[in-house]
C-alpha positions as CSV (number, residue, x, y, z in Angstrom):
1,X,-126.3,-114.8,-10.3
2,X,-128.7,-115.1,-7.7
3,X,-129.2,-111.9,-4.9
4,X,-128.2,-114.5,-2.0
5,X,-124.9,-115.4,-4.0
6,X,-124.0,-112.0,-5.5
7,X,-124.5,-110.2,-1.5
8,X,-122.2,-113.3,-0.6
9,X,-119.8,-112.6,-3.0
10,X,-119.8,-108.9,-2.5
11,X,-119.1,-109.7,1.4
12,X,-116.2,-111.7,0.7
13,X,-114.7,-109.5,-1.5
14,X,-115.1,-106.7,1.4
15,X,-113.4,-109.5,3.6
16,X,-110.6,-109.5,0.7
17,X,-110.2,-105.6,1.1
18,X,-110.2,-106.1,4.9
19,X,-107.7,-108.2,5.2
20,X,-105.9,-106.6,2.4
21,X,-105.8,-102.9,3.7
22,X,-104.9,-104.3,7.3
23,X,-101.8,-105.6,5.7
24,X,-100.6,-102.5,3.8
25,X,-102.6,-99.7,5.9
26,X,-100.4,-101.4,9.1
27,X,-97.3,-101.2,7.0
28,X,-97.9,-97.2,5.8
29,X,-98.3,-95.9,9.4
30,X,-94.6,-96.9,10.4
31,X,-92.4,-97.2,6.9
32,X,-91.7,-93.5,7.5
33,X,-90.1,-94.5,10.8
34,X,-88.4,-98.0,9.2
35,X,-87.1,-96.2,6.0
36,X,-85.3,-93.4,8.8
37,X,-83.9,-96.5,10.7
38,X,-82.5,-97.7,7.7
39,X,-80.8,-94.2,6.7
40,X,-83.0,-93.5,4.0
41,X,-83.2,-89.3,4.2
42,X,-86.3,-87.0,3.7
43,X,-86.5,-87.2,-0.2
44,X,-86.1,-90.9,-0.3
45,X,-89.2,-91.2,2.0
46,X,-90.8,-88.7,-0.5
47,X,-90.3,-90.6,-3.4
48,X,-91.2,-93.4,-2.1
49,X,-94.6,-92.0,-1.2
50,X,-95.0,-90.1,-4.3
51,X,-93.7,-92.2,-6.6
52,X,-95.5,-95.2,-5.5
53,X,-98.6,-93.9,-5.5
54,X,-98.6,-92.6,-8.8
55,X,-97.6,-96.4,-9.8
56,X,-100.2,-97.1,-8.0
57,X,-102.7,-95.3,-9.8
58,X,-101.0,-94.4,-13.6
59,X,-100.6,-98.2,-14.3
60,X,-104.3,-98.8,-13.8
61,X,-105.0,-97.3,-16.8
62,X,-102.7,-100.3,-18.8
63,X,-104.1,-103.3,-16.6
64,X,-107.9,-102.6,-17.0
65,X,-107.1,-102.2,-20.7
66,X,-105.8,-105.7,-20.9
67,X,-108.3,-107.3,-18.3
68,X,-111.0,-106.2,-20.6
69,X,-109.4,-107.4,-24.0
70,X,-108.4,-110.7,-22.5
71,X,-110.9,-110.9,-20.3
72,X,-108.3,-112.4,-17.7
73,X,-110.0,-110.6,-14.8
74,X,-109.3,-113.1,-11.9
75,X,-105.5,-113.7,-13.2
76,X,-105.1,-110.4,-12.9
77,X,-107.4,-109.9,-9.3
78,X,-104.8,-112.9,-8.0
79,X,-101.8,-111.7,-9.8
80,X,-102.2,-108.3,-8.2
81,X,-103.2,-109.2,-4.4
82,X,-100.2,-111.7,-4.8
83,X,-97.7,-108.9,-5.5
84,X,-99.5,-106.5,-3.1
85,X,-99.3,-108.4,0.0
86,X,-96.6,-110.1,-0.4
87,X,-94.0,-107.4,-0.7
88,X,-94.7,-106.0,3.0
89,X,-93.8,-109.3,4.8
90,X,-90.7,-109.2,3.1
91,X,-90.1,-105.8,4.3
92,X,-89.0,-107.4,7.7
93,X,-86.2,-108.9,5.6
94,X,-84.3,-105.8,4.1
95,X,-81.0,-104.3,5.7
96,X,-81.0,-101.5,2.7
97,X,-83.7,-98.5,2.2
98,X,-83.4,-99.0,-1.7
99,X,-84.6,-102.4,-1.0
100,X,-87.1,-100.9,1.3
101,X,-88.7,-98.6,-1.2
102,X,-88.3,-101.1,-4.2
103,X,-90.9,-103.0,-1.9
104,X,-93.4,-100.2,-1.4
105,X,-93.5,-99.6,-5.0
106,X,-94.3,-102.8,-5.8
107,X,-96.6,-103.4,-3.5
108,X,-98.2,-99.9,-5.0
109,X,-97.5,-101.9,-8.3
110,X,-99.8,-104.9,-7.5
111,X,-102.1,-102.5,-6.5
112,X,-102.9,-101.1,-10.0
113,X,-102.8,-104.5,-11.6
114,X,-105.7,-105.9,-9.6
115,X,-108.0,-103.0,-9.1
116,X,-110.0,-102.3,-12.1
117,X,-109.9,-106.1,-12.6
118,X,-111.5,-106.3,-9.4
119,X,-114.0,-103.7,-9.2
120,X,-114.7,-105.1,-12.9
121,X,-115.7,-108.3,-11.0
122,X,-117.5,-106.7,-8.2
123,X,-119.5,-104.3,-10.9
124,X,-121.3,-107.4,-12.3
125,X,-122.3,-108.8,-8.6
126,X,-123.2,-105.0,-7.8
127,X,-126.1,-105.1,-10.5
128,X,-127.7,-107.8,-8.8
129,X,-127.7,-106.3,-4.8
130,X,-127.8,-102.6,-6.4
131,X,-124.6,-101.0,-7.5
132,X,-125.3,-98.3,-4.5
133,X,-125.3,-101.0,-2.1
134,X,-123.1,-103.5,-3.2
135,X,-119.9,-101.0,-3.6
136,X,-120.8,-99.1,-0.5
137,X,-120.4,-102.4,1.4
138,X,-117.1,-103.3,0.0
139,X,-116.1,-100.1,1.3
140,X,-117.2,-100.3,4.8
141,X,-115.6,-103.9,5.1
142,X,-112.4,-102.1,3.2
143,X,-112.8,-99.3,6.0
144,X,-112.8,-101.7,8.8
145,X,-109.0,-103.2,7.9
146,X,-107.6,-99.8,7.4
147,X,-108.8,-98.4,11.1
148,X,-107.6,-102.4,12.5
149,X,-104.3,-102.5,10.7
150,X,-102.5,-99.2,12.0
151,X,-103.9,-100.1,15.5
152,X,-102.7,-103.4,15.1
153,X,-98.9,-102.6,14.4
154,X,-99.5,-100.2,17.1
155,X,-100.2,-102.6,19.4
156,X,-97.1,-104.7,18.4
157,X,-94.7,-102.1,18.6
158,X,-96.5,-101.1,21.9
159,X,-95.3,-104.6,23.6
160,X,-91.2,-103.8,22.7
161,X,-91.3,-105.7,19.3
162,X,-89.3,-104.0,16.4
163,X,-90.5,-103.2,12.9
164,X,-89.5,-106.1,11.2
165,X,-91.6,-108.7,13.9
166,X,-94.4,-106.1,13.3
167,X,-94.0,-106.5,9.4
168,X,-93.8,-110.2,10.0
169,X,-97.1,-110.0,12.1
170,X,-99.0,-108.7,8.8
171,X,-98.4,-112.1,6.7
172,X,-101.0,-113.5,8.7
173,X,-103.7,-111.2,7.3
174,X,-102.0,-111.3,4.0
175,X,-102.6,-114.7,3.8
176,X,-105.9,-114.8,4.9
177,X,-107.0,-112.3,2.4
178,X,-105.4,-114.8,-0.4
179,X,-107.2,-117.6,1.1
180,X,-110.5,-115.3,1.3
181,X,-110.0,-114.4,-2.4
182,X,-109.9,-118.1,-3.2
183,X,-113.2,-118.6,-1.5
184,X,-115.0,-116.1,-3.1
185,X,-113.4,-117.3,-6.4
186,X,-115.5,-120.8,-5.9
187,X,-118.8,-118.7,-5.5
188,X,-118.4,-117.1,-8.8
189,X,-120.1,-118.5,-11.4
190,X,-119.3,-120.4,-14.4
191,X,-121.3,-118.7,-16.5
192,X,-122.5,-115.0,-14.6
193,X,-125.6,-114.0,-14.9
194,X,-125.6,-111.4,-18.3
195,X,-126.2,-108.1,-17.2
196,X,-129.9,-105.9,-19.1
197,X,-128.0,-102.9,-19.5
198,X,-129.6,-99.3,-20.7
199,X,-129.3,-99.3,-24.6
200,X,-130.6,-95.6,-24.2
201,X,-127.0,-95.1,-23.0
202,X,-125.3,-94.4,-26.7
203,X,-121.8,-94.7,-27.1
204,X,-119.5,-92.5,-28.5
205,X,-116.0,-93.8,-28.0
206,X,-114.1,-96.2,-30.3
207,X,-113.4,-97.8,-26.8
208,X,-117.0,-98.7,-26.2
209,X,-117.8,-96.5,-23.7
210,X,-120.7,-94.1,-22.8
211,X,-120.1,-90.3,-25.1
212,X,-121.0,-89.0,-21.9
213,X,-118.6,-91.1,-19.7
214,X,-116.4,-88.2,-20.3
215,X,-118.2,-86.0,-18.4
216,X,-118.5,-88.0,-15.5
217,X,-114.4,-88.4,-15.8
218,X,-114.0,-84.2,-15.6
219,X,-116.2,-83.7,-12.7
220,X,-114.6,-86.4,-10.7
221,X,-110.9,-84.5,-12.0
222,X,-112.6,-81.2,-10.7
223,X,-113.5,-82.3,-7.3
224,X,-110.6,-84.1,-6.7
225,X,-108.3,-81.3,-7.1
226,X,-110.0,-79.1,-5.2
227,X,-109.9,-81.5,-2.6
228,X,-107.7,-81.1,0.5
229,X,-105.1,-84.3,1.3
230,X,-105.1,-85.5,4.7
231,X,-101.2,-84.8,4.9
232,X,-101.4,-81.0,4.7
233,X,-103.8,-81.1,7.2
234,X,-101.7,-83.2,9.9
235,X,-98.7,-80.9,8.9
236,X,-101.0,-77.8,10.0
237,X,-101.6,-79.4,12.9
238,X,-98.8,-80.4,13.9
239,X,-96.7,-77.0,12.9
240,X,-99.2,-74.8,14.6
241,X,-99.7,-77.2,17.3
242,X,-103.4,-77.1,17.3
243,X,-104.1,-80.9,18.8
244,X,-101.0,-82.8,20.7
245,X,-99.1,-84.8,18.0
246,X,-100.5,-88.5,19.6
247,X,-103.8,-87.1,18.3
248,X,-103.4,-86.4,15.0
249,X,-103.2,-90.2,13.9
250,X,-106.2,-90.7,16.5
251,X,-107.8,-88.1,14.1
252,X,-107.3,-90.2,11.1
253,X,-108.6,-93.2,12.5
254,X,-111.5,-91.2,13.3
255,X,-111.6,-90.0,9.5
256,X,-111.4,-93.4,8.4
257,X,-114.5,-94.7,10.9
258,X,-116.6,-91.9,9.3
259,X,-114.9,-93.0,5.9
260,X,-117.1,-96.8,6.5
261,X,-120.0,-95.1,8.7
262,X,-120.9,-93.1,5.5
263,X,-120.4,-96.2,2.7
264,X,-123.6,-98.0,3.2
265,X,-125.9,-94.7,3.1
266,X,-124.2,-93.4,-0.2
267,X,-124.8,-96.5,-1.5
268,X,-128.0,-96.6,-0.8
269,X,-128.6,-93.1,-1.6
270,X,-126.9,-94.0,-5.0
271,X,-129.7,-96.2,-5.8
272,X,-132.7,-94.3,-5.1
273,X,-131.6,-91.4,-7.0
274,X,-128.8,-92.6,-9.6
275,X,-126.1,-89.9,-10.8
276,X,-128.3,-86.8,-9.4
277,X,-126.3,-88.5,-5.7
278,X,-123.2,-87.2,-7.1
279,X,-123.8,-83.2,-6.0
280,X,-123.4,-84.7,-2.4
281,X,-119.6,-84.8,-3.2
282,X,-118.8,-81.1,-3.8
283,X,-120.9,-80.0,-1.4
284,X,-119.8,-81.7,1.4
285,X,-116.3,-81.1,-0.1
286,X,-116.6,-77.5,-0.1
287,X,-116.0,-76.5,3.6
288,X,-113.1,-79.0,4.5
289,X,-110.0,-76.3,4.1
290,X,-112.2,-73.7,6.0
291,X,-112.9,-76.4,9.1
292,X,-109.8,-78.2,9.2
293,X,-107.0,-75.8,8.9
294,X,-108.6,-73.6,11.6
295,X,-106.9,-72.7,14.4
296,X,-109.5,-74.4,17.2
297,X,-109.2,-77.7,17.6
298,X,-113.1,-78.5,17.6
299,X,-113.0,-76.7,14.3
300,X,-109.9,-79.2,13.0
301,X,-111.9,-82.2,14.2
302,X,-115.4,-81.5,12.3
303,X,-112.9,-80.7,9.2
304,X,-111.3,-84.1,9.6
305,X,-114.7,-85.7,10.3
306,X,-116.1,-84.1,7.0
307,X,-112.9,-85.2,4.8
308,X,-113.5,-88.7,5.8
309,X,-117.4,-88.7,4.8
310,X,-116.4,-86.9,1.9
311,X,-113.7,-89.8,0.9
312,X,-116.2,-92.6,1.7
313,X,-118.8,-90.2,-0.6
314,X,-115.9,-90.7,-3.7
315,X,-115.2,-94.9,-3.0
316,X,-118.7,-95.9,-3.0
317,X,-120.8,-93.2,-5.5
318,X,-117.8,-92.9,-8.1
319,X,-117.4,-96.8,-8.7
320,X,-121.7,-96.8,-8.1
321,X,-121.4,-94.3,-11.1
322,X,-119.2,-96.2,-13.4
323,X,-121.1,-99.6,-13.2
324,X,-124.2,-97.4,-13.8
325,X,-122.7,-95.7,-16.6
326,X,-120.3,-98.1,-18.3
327,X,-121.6,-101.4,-20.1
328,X,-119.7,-105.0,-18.2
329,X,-117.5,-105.6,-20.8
330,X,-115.9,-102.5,-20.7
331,X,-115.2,-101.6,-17.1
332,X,-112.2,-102.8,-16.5
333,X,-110.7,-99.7,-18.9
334,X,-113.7,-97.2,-16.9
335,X,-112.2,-98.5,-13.9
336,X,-108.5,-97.5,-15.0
337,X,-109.2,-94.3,-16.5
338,X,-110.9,-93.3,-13.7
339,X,-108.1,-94.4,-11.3
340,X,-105.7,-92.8,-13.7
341,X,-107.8,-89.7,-13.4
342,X,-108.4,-89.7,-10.0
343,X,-104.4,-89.9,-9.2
344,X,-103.9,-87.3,-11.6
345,X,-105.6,-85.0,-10.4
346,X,-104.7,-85.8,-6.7
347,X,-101.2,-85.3,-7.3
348,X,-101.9,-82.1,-9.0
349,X,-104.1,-80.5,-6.3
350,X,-101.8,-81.7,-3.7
351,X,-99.4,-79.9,-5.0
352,X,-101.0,-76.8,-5.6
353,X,-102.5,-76.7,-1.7
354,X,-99.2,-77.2,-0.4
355,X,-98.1,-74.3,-2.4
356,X,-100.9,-72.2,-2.1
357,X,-100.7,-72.9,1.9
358,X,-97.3,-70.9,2.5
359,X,-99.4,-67.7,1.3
360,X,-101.7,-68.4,4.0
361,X,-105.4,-70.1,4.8
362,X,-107.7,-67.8,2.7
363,X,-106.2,-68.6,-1.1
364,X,-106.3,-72.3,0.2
365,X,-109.7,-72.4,1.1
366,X,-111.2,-69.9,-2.0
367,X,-109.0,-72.2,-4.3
368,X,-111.1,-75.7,-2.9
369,X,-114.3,-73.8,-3.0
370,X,-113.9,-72.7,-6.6
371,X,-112.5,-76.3,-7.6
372,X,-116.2,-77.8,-5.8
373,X,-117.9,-75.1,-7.9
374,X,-116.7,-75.8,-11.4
375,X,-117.4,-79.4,-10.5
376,X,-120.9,-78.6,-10.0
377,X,-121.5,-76.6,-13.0
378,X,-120.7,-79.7,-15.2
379,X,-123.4,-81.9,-13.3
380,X,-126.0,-80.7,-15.9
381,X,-124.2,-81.5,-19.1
382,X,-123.3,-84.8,-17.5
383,X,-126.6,-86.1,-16.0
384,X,-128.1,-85.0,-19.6
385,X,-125.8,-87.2,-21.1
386,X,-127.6,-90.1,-19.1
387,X,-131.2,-89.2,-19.0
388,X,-133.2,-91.9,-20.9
């Protein structure tokens, strides 16, 4: 694969994510509000959050398994965009909240059947343009439809429209991220370039995978509990009133500008200096609870501000790091364990936050700190692992 075709390719992937996360990034900000109208109560909306995204994330381990023994990557890119647009569309058709949140699972559901098939895809274009680079663009393209999309129902509901016309209005970038897709499908080779990977990199796994991909796996796990979710934040905010409630979504879409703003940087940071680049997680990790649950609002925002640099930090250098670390045939199961990971230990780090928070700021903020620390203690053992 040429460098002209593989940035092209990478670019209209983004422009698949763009279009993609307008759809379903539109639909999150208002199926709280939709579910209500349709009399689901308070732990229905919960499970369909929770539940959904652990879908989202658990089945990924199952799909990159079988996109890498089968080696069925675009079915399984098409299969999954199919299912994951096409279930918010039909949203607008529902009369019943079951209905509603048999929906948002499965759109959560095509969601982990086509990621680690994609990023699989995008990993062998990456080698070309720079892994760094390459996944650092995706994300700010990615970044771009999830700041457009809940600005975009916004605007719809603004002008008297209902939910089901605004869920109606997200077919049309459903669609064109399907039709996108297909383009970028007719740019990929028939025969891709083969990728020179490191032989220095042994393996240790019956599975094929890097001994030391392991390593990389627990320091993600590490960081990621110890890092704060966006939704205990807004409810601190809210509760204690420290920004008018209008803001705090304003805040988000702030988080998610610095989200793309950092992607290209990381990934360019990424391939200067390889794995050393993943220290810049934990440290910028580190002072988010102590920043954003403050009680001054300038305090909230740079907290905010931080969490969304540290969360475009994780997209591009953890994906960077797997395509660096992980031999082509055998991303597709990297990709899912680490998306299995990574939900794992969000799930179990949001729950301990929100617990520790009723007992106040400071065990919040010493528990995140500590979580960043043991994260950085394994950097050693794992860049070790990797030296040539």
């Amino acid at each position: 694969m040429k460098i002209r075709h593989a940035f092209l390719f990478v670019s209209l992937m983004g422009l698949v994510s763009l279009f993609a996360d307008l759809t379903y990034e539109g639909a999150r900000g208002i199926t709280g509000p939709y579910l209500a109208v349709l009399g689901a109560s308070a732990l229905a909306v919960g499970f369909a959050s929770g539940f959904g995204e652990f879908v989202g994330y658990a089945l990924r381990l199952g799909s990159g398994w079988i996109a890498d023994k089968t080696h069925s990557y675009w079915i399984l890119t098409f299969l999954g965009y199919a299912v994951n647009l096409a279930a918010i569309p039909l949203l607008a058709f529902v009369h019943r909240w079951e209905w509603a949140v048999a929906l948002l699972v499965t759109e959560r559901l095509g969601k982990a059947i086509r990621t680690p098939a994609r990023d699989a895809l995008l990993s062998r274009a990456t080698a070309v343009v720079g892994h760094g680079k390459g996944f650092g663009l995706h994300e700010l393209l990615d970044q771009v439809g999830a700041v457009v999309g809940p600005l975009a129902v916004a605007g719809v509901l603004a002008r008297g429209f209902g939910f089901s016309t605004a869920f109606l209005f997200l077919a049309v970038p459903a669609v064109a991220a399907l039709v996108t897709l297909a383009t970028a499908r007719l740019w990929w080779p028939k025969t891709p370039t083969i990728e020179v990977f490191a032989s220095d990199q042994s393996h240790g796994s019956s599975h094929g995978l890097p001994a030391g991909f392991r390593w990389l796996l627990l320091f993600i796990a590490l960081h990621v509990v110890g890092f704060a979710h966006f939704q205990l934040v807004a409810f601190h905010l809210e509760t204690h009133k420290i920004v008018a409630t209008p803001t705090i979504p304003l805040l988000f879409a702030l988080a998610m500008l610095v989200d793309g703003a950092v992607a290209l940087p990381a990934g360019w940071l990424f391939d200067r200096v390889g794995l050393r680049g993943l220290v810049l997680a934990p440290l910028l990790s580190a002072p988010i609870a102590l920043f954003a649950f403050s009680q001054r609002a300038w305090a909230a925002a740079l907290g905010v501000g931080l969490w969304g640099a540290a969360l475009g930090l994780q997209e591009t250098t953890f994906k960077a790091a797997i395509a660096h670390a992980v031999p082509p045939n055998h991303r597709g199961m990297a990709f899912g364990l680490f998306h299995a990971v990574y939900g794992t230990a969000w799930l179990l780090g949001s729950l301990t936050l929100s617990a520790l928070y009723t007992y106040g700021i400071g065990p919040l903020v010493v528990f995140t700190v500590a979580w960043q620390l043991a994260a950085l203690m394994t950097l050693p053992a794992l860049l070790a692992k990797f030296q040539k």
